[in-house]
MARTORZA-356302 format. One record per residue: residue number from 0; y, z, x of N, C-alpha, C, O in turn. Coordinates in steps of 0.2 Angstrom, whole numbers. Layout:
NODE/NUM/Y/Z/X/Y/Z/X/Y/Z/X/Y/Z/X
...
//
This chain:
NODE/0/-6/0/4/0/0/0/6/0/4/7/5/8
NODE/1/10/-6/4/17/-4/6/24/2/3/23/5/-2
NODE/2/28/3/6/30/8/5/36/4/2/34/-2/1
NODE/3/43/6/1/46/4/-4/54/3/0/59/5/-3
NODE/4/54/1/6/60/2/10/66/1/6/70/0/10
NODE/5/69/0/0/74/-3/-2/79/3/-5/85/2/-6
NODE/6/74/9/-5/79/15/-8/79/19/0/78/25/-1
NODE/7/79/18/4/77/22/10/85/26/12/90/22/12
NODE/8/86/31/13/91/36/15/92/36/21/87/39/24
NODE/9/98/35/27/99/34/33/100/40/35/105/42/32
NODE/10/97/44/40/99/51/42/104/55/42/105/61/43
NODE/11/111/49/42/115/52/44/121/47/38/126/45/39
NODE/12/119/47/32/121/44/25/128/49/24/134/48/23
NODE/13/125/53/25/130/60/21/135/59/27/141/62/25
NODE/14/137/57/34/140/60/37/146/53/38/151/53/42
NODE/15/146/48/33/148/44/36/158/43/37/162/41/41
NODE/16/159/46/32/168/49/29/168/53/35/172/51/38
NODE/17/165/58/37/166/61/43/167/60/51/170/63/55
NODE/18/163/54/51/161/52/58/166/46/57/167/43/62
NODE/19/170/44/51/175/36/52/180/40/53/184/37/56
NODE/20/182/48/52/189/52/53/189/53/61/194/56/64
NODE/21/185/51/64/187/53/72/189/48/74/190/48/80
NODE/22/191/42/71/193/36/74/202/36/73/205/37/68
NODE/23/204/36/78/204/33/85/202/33/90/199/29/94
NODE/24/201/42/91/200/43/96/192/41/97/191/39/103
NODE/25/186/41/93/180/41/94/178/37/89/177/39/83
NODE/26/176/29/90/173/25/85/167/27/83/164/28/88
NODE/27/164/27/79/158/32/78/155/27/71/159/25/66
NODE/28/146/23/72/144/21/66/137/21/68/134/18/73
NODE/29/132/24/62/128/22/63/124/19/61/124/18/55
NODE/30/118/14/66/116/8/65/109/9/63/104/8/67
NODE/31/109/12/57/98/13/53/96/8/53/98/2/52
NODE/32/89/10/53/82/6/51/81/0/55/80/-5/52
NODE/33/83/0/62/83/-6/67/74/-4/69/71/1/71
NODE/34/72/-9/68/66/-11/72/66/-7/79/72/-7/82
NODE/35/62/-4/81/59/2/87/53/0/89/49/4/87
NODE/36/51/-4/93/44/-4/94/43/0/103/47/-2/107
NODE/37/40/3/104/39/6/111/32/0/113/27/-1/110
NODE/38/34/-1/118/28/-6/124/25/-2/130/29/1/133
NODE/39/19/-2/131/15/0/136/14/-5/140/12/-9/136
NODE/40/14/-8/144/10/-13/149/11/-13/159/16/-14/163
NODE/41/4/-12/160/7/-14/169/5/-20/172/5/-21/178
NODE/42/5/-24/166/1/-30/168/7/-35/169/10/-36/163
NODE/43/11/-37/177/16/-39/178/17/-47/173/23/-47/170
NODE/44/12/-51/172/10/-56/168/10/-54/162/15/-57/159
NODE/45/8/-51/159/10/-47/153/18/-48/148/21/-51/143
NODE/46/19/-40/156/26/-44/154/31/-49/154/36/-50/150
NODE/47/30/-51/158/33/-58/157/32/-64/151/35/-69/149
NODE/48/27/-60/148/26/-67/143/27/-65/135/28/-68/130
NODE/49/27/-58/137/33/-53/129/39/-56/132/41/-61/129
NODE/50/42/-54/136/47/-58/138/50/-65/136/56/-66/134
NODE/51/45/-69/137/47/-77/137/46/-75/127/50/-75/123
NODE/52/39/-73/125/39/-74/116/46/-68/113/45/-66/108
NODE/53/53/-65/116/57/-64/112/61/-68/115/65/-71/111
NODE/54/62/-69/120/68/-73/123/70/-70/126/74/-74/129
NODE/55/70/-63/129/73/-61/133/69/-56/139/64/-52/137
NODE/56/71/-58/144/69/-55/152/66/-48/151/71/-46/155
NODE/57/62/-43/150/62/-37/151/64/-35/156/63/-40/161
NODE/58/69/-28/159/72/-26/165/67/-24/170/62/-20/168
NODE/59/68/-27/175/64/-27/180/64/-19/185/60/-16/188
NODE/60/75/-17/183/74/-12/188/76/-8/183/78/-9/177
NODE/61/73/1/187/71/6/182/80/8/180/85/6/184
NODE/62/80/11/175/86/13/171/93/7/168/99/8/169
NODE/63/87/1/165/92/-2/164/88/-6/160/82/-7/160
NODE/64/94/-11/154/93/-13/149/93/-21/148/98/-23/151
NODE/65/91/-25/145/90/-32/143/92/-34/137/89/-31/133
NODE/66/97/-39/135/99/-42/127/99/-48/128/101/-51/134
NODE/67/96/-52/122/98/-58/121/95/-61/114/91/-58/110
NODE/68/98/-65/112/97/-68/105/91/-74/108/93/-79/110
NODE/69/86/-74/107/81/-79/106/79/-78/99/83/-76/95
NODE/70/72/-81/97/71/-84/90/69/-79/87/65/-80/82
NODE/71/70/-72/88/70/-65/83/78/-62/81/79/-57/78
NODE/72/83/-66/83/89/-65/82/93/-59/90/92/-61/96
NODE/73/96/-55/89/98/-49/95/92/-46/95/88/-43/90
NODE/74/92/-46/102/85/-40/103/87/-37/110/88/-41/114
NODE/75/86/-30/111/87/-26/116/80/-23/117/75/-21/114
NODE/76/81/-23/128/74/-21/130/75/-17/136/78/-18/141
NODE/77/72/-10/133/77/-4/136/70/-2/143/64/-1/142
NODE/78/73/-1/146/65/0/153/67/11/151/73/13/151
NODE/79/60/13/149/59/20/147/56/23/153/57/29/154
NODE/80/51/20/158/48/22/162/44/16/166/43/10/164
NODE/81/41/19/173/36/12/175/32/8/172/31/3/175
NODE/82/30/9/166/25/5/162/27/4/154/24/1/150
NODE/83/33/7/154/35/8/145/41/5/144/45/8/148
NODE/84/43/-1/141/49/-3/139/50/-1/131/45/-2/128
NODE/85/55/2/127/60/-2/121/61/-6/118/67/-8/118
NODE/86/58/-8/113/61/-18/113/62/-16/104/58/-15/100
NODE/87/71/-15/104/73/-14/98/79/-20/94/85/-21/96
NODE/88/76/-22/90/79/-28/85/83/-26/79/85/-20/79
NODE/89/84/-30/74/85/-28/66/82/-27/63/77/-30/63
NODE/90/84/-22/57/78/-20/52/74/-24/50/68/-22/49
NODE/91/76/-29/48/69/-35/46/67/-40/51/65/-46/50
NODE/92/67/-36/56/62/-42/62/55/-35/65/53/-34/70
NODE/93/55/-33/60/49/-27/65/43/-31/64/40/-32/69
NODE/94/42/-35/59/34/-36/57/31/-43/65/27/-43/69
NODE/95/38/-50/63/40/-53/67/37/-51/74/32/-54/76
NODE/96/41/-47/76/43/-46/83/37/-41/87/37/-41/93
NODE/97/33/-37/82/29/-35/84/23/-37/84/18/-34/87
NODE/98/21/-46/79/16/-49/80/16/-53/87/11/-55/90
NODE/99/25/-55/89/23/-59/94/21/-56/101/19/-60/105
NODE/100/22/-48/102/24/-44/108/15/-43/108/11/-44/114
NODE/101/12/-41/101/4/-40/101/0/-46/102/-6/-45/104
NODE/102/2/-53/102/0/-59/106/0/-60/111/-5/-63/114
NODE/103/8/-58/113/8/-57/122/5/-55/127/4/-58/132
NODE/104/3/-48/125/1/-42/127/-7/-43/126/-10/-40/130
NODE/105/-9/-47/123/-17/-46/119/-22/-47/125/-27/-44/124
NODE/106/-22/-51/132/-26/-53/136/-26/-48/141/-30/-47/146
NODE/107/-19/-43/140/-17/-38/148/-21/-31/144/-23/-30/139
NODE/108/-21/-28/149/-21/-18/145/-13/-17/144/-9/-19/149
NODE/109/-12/-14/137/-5/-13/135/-8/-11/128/-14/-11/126
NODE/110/-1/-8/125/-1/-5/120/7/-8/115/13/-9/118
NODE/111/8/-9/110/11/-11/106/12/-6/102/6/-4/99
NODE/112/19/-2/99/19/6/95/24/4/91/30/3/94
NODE/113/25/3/86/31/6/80/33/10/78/32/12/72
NODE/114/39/15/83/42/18/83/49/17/79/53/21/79
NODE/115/48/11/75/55/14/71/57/20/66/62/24/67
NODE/116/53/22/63/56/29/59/58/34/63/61/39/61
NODE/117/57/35/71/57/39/75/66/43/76/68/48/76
NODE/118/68/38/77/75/38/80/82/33/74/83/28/72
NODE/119/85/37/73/90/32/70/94/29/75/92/29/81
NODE/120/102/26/74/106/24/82/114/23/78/116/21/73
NODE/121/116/27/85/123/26/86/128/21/87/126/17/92
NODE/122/130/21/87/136/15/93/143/19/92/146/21/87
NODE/123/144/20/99/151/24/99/156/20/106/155/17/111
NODE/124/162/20/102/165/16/106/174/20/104/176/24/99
NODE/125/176/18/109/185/20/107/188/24/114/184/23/119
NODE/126/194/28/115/197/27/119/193/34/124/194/36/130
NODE/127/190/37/119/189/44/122/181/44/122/179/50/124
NODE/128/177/41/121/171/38/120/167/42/126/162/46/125
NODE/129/170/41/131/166/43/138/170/50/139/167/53/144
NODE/130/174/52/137/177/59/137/171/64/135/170/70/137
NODE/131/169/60/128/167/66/124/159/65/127/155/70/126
NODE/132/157/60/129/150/62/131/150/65/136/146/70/138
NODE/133/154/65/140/156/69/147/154/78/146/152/82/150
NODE/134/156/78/138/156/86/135/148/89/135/145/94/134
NODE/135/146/84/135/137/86/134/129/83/137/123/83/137
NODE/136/135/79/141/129/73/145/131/75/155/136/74/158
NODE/137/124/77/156/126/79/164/127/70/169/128/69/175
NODE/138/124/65/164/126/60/166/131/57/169/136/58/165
NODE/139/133/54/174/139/51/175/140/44/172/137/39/172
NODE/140/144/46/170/147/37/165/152/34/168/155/29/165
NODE/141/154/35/173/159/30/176/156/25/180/152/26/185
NODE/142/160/20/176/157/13/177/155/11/183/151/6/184
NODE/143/158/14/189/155/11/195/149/15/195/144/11/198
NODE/144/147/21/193/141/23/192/135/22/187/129/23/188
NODE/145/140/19/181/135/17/176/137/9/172/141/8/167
NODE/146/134/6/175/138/-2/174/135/-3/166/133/2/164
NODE/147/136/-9/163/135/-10/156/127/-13/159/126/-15/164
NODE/148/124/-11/154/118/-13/154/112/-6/156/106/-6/155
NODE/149/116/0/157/114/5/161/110/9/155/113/11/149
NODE/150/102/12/155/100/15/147/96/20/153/92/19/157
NODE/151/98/28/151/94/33/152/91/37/146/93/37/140
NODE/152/86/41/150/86/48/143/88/52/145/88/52/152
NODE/153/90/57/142/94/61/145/97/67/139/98/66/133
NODE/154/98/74/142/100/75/135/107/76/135/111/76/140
NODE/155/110/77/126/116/76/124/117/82/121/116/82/115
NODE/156/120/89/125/122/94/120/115/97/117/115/99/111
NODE/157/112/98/121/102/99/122/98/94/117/92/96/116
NODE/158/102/87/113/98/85/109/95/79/116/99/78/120
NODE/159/88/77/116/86/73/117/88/65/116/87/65/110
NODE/160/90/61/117/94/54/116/91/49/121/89/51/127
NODE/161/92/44/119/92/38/123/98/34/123/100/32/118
NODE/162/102/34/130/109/32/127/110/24/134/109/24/140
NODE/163/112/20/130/113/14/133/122/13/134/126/17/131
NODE/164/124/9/138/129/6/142/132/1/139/133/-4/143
NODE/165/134/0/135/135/-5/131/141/-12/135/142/-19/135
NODE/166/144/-8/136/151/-13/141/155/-6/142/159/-3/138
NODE/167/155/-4/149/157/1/153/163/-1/154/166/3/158
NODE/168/165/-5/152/175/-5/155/177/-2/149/181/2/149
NODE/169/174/-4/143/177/-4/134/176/4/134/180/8/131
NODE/170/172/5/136/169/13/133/165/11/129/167/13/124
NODE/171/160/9/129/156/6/124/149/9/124/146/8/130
NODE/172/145/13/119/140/15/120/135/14/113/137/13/107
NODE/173/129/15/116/122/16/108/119/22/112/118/22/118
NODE/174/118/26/108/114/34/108/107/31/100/108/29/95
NODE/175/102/33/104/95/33/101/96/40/98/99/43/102
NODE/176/95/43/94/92/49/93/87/51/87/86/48/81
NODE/177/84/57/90/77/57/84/81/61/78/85/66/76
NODE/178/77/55/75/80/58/64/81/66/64/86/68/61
NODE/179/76/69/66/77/76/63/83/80/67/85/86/65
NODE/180/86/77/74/92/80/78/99/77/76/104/79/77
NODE/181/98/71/71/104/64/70/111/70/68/117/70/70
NODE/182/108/75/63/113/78/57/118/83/63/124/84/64
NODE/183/112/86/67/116/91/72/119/88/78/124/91/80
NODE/184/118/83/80/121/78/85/129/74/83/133/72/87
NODE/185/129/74/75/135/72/72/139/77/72/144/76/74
NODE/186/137/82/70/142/86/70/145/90/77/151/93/77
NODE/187/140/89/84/145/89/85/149/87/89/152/90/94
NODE/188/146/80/87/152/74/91/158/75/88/163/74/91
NODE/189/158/78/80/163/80/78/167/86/81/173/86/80
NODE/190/165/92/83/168/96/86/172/94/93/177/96/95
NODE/191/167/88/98/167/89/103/175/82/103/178/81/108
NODE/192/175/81/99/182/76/96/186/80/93/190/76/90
NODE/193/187/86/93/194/88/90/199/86/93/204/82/91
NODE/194/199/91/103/206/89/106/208/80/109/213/79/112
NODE/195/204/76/106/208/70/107/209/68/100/215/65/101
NODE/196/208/69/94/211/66/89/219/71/88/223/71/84
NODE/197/217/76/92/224/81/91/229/78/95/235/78/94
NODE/198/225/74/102/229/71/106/233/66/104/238/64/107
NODE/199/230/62/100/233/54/98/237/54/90/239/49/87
NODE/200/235/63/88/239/63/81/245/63/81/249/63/77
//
């Protein structure tokens, strides 16, 4: 039996009047029910040929990420560890996207996982962007330390996240995080944004 995705509630539904009030200082929206698939594979051949069936290169070097529009539409492939890539699209390319990765993968030892309900996503962006992750990420985000394309885990304010690079000059950023942390991690992006919205009021 299929489930009924059409009435489905975004984790962070209830927050969204709240998280549009930090903007300027913090552009703040999030992006549910993207396609999640997590990949296992050491089979160099392998990946290269998930690679070529989305269109886009899997990252070769650890802590960084891959986008490109091939024939699944935008698709991001996020390196998780030596053997585990990310490969996150749009809500309606999971089925897609994960027929052609389980093709590719079918002749190597690898594993193909459907993690989207795991995590919903962020994108934050604005002038204060990397200010306020600075308040709970021991990460350095300055661009010469973390160029666009840059995706670690790491935690944010003790929540667990996956947070990508999106374009390091703009202040451009996407935070992964798991559905059951989304509501506490909004809130307090929202605290952690008082004194720039105070600053720019």
């Amino acid at each position: 039996m299929t489930a009924d995705t059409s009435v489905r509630t975004s984790p962070l539904a209830a927050w969204t009047d709240r998280l549009a009030a930090l903007a300027p200082a913090l552009d703040v929206a999030e992006r549910p029910f993207l396609t999640q698939l997590t990949v296992r594979a050491r089979d160099a051949v392998a990946v290269a040929r998930m690679g070529e069936a989305l269109g886009v290169a899997f990252p070769a070097d650890p802590c960084t990420s891959t986008r490109g529009g091939g024939p699944f539409g935008d698709v991001e492939v996020l390196w998780m560890g030596p053997d585990e890539f990310l490969v996150v699209a749009g809500p309606d390319r999971r089925a897609l996207v994960e027929d052609a990765l389980r093709a590719a993968v079918r002749p190597a030892r690898g594993a193909v996982v459907d993690t989207s309900a795991q995590r919903t996503t962020l994108a934050l962006s604005g002038p204060h962007a990397r200010d306020v992750l600075a308040h709970g990420c021991a990460i350095d985000l300055h661009p010469s330390a973390a160029p666009t394309g840059t995706c670690v885990q790491t935690l944010l304010a003790r929540a667990g996240v996956v947070l990508r690079v999106d374009d390091a000059e703009c202040d451009a950023f996407t935070l992964l995080v798991r559905s059951s942390f989304a509501e506490y991690l909004a809130a307090w992006l929202c605290d952690a944004s008082v004194e720039y919205r105070a600053a720019l009021s």
